[in-house]
Every structure is written in structure tokens, then in C-alpha cells.
C-alpha positions as a Markdown table, in Angstrom:
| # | Residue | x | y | z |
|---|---|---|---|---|
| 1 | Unk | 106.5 | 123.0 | 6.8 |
| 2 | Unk | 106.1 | 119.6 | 8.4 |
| 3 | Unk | 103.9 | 119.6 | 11.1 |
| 4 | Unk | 105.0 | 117.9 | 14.1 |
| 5 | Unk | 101.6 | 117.8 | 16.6 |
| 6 | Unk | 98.3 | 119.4 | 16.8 |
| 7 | Unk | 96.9 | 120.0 | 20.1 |
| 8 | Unk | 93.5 | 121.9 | 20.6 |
| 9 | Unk | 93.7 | 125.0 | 18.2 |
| 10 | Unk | 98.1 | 125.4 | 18.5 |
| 11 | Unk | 99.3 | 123.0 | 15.6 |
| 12 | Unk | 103.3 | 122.9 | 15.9 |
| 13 | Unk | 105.5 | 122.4 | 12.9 |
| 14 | Unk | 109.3 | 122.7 | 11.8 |
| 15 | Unk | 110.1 | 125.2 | 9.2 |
| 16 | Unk | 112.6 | 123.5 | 6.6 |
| 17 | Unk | 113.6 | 126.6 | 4.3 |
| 18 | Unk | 113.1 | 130.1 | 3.8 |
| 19 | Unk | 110.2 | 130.3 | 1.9 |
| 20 | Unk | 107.8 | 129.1 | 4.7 |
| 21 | Unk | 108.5 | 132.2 | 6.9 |
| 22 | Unk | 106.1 | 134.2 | 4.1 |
| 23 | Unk | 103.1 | 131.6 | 4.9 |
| 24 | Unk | 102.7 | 132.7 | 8.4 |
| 25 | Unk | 102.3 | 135.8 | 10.4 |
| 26 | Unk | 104.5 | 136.4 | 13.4 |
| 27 | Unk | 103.2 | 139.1 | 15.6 |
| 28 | Unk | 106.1 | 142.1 | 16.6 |
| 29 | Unk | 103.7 | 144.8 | 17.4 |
| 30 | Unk | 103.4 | 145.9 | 21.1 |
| 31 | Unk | 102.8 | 143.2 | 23.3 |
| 32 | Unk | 103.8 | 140.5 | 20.9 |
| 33 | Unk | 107.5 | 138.7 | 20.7 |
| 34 | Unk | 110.2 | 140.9 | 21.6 |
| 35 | Unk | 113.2 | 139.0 | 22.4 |
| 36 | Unk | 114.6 | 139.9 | 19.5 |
| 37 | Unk | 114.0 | 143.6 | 20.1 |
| 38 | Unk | 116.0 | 143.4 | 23.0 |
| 39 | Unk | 119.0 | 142.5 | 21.3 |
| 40 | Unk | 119.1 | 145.5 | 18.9 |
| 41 | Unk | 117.5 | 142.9 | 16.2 |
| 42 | Unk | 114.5 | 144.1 | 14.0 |
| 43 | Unk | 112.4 | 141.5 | 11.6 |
| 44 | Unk | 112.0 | 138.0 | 12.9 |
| 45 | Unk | 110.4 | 137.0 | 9.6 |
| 46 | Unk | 114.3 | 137.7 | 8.2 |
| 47 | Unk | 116.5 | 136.3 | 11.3 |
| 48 | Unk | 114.2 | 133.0 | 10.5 |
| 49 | Unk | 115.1 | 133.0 | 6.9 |
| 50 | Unk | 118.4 | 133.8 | 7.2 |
| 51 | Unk | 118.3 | 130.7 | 10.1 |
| 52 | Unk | 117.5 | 128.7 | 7.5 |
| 53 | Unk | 119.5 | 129.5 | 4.7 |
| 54 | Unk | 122.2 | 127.7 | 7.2 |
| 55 | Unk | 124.2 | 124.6 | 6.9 |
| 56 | Unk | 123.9 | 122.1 | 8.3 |
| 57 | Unk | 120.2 | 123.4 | 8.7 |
| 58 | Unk | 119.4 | 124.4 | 12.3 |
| 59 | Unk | 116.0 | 123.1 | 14.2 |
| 60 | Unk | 113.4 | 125.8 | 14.0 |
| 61 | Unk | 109.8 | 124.7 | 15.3 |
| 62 | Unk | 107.0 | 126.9 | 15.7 |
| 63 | Unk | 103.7 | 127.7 | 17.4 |
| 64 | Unk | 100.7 | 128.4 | 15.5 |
| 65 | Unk | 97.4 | 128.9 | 16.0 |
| 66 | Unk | 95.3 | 129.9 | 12.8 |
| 67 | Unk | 98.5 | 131.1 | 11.0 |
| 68 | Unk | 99.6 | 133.0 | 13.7 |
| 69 | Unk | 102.9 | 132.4 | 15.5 |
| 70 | Unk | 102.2 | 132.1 | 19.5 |
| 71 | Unk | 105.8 | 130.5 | 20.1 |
| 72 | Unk | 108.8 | 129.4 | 18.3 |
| 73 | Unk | 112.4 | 128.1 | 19.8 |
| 74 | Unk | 115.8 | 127.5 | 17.5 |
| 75 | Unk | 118.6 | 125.1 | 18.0 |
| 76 | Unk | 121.5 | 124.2 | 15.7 |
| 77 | Unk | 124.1 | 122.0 | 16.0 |
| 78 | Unk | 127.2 | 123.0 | 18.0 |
| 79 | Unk | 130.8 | 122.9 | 16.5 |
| 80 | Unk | 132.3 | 120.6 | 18.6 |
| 81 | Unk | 131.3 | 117.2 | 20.1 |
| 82 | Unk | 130.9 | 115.6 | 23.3 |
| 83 | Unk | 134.0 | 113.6 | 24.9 |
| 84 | Unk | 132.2 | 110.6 | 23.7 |
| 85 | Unk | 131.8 | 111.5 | 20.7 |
| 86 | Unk | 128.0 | 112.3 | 21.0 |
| 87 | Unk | 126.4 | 115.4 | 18.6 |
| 88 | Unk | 125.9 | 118.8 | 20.8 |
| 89 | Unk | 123.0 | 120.6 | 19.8 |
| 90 | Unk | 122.4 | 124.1 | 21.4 |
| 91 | Unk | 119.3 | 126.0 | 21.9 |
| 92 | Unk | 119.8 | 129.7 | 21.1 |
| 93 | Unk | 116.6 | 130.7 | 21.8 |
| 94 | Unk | 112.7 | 129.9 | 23.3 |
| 95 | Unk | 110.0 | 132.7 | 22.8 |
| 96 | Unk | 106.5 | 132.5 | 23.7 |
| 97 | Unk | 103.9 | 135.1 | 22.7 |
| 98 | Unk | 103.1 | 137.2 | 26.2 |
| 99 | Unk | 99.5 | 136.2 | 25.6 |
| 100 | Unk | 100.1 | 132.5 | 25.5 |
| 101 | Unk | 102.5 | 132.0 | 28.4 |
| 102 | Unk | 101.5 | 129.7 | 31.1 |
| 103 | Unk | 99.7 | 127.3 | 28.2 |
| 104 | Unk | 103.0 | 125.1 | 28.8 |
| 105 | Unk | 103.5 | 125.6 | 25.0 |
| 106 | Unk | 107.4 | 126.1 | 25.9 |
| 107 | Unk | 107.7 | 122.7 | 27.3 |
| 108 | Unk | 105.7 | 121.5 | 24.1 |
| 109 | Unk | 108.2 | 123.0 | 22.0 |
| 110 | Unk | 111.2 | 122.0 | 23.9 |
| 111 | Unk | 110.0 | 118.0 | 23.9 |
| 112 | Unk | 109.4 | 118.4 | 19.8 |
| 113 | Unk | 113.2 | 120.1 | 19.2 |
| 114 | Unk | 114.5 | 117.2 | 21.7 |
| 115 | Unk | 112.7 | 114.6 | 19.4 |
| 116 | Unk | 114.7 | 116.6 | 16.6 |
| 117 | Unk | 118.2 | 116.0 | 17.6 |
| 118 | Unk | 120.2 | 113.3 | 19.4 |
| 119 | Unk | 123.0 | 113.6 | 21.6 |
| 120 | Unk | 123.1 | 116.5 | 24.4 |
| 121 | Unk | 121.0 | 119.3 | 24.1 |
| 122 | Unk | 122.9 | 123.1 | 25.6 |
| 123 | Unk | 121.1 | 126.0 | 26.7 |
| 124 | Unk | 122.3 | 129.4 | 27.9 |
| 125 | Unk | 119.5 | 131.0 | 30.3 |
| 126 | Unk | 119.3 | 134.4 | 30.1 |
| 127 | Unk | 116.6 | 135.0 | 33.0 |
| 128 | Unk | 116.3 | 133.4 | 36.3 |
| 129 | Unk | 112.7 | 132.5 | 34.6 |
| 130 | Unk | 114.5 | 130.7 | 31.5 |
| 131 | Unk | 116.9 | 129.2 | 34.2 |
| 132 | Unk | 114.5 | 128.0 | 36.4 |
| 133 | Unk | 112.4 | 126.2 | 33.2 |
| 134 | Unk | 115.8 | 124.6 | 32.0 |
| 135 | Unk | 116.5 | 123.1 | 34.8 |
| 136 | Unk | 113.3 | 121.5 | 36.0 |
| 137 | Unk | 112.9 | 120.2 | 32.2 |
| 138 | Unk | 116.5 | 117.9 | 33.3 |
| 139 | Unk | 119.0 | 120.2 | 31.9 |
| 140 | Unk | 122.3 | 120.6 | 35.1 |
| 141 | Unk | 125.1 | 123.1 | 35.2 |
| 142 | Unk | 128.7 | 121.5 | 34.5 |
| 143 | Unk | 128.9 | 121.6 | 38.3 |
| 144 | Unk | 126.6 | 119.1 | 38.6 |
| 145 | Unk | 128.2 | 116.4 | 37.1 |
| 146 | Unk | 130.8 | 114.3 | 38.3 |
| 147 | Unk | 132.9 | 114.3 | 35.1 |
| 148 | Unk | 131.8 | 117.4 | 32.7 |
| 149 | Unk | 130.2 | 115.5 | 29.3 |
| 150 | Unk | 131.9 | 118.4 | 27.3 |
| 151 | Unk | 134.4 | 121.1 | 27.2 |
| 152 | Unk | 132.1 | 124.3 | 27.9 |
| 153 | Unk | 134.5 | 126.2 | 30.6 |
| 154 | Unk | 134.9 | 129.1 | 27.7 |
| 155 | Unk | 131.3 | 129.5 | 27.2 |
| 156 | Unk | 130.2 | 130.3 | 31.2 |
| 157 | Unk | 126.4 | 129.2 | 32.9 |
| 158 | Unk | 125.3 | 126.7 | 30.1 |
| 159 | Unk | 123.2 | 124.4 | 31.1 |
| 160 | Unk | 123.6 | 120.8 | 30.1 |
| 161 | Unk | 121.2 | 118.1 | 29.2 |
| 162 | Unk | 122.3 | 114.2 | 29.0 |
| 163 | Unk | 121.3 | 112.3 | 26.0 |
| 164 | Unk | 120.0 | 110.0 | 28.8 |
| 165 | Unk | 117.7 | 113.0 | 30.3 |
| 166 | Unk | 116.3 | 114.0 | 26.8 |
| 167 | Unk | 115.3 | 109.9 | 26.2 |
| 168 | Unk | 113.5 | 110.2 | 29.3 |
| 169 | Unk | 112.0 | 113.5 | 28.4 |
| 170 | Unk | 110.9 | 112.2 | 25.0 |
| 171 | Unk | 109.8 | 108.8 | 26.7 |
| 172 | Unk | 107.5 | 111.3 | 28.6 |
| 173 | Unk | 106.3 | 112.8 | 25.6 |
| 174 | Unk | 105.4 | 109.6 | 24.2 |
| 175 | Unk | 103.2 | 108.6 | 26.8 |
């Protein structure tokens, strides 16, 4: 585990193989993550491993406060390329412990994964909430450009964010 930035008592850090899921504990009880759940998928200690064991190795920051996952979000590289030739990453998914929402630990853990890749950064919302996050953190539908950065008409209400938006975003961070 590298460890990315410590804040208060939440320390964030990227997971870089397998083996690092069995050093922490990730809370699936009632009232703890559930995304997953939702989906029909049990066992997020295994989805992360199994994340892992990918290539080329996907983004996965988490969370923690004393060994205990509060939030975690998971990008990997997309398969194709911007028109100018720019790397696509896209973020398949954001959770953040019910307990420690509002703590703007999302917004910490989006600026870390942005300091992780280059290029444009994609995101599928799949709440008006997750929407509404995405786009005040820069990220525009393909409407909103004047010419489309990338061919994403066969995957419908991604969100877009400009390599130029995510400097700014990490400029932020920075600071």
C-alpha cells in the first residue's frame, strides 16, 4: 500500500496487488458499503483482489481510518483513446461508508485518482446524487462540448472530464 495523504485520522492510500486487501477491514455489515450488494455482488474484499490481479493494473485508492475502510473509488484504463490521442481512464465506481458522507472524503478520493492518471477521466452516474457530484467536480456530458473529445455515443450518459479540467482540479489540490 502506498499511502497517498493523511488528513486528521482518514489516511488515504492506493492498493497495488492483492495481498493488501487482507491488511484492512472493509465493513459490509448493515449500514456499512452496499453498492456492491445492489448489484447481486457479495465480498468486496474479493472484487478488490480480483481488481487487482488486472492488467494493465486499474487505480484503486482507499479510505481508512484506523484500518478500517470509510471510502474507496476504482478507475482503470479504458480500451480506446481520445481523438487526440490522449489515455481515457474511467471511473467505475465511488463508495463512501454511510457514516462518513458529508466529510467531503469523495472529493478527496476523486482529486487523488485524478493525480493517478492523465488524459480524460469518464464517469457513468448512476444517481442524480452521483450526477450532481460529477458534474460540479468539472466532469460535462458529450452535449456540452462543441466537438465530443471521444467516441462515447454507444456507451449513453457518461460524463466527461478534460485533461484541462482535471489539471485544474489537481492544481486545486495542490494549493
Amino acid at each position: 500500500m502506498k499511502e497517498l495523504l493523511s488528513r486528521e485520522d482518514i489516511s488515504y492510500y492506493k492498493l497495488e496487488s492483492p495481498r493488501e486487501v487482507d491488511k484492512i477491514d472493509i465493513p459490509e455489515e448493515e449500514g456499512g458499503f452496499d453498492f456492491f450488494h445492489g448489484l447481486g455482488i457479495i465480498g468486496y474484499d474479493q472484487a478488490f483482489k480480483m481488481w487487482l490481479r488486472k492488467f494493465p493494473r486499474p487505480v484503486l485508492i482507499i479510505a481508512v481510518q484506523r484500518n478500517t475502510v470509510v471510502g474507496w473509488v476504482y478507475v482503470e484504463e479504458w480500451n480506446e483513446v481520445a481523438y487526440d490521442l490522449m489515455p481515457v481512464y474511467v471511473l467505475r465506481a465511488i463508495e463512501i461508508h454511510p457514516d462518513f458522507r458529508r466529510m467531503h472524503i469523495g472529493c478527496t478520493l476523486l482529486m487523488l485518482v485524478l493525480k493517478e492518471t492523465n488524459g480524460y477521466v469518464i464517469a457513468k452516474p448512476l444517481t442524480s446524487e452521483g450526477e450532481s457530484f460529477f458534474k460540479e467536480a468539472g466532469f460535462k456530458s458529450a452535449d456540452d462540448f462543441r466537438k465530443v473529445p471521444l467516441d462515447i455515443s454507444k456507451q449513453p450518459k457518461y460524463l466527461i472530464l478534460s485533461p484541462y479540467m482535471r489539471d485544474r482540479i489537481i492544481d486545486k489540490l495542490n494549493k
